[in-house]
C-alpha positions in Angstrom: 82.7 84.5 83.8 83.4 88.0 84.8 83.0 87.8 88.8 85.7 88.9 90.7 86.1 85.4 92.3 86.6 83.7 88.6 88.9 87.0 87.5 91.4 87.2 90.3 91.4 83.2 90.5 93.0 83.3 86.9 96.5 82.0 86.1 97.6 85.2 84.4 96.3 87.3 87.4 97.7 85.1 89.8 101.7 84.5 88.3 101.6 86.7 85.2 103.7 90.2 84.6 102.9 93.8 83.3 105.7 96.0 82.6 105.1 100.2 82.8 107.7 101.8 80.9 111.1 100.7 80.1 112.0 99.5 83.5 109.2 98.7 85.8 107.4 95.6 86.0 104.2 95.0 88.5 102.7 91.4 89.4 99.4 91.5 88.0 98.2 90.4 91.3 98.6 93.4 93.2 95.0 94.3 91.5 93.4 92.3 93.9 92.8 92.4 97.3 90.8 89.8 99.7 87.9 92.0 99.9 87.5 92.3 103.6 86.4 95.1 105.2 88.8 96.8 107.2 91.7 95.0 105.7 93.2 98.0 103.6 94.5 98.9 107.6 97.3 95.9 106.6 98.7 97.8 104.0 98.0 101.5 104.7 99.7 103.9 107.3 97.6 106.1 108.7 99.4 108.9 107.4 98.3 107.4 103.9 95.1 106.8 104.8 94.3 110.3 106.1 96.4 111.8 102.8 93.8 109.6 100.8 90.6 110.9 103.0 92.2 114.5 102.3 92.2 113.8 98.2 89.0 112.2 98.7 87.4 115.2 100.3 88.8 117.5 97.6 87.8 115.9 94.9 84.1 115.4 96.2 83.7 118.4 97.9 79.9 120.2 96.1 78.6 116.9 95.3 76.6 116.1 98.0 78.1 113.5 99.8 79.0 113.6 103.5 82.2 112.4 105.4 81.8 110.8 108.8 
């Protein structure tokens, strides 16, 4: 009941509406992504994905984990 394949396939994740604030409103849908590796290079400039890597870095930097 709780997979990500029975979640994302639900009505209200796939049509339904959540407003933030008094003005905005977001598909529910944009919550889920197809998974694939590799695939966030569809939606992502690079110049987003190496401001991500940069916060990424930051925030893990003294935990122990490397970066390749």
């Amino acid at each position: 009941m709780c997979s990500f394949e029975n979640i994302s396939n639900l009505e209200v994740n796939k049509s339904g509406k959540h407003r933030e604030g008094q003005d905005l409103e977001t598909e529910n849908k944009i919550y889920f992504r197809k998974g694939k590796v590799g695939d966030w290079k569809n939606d992502l400039t690079p110049e987003l994905s190496t401001q991500l890597d940069q916060i990424t870095q930051q925030k893990l930097s003294g935990s122990g984990l490397s970066f390749n």
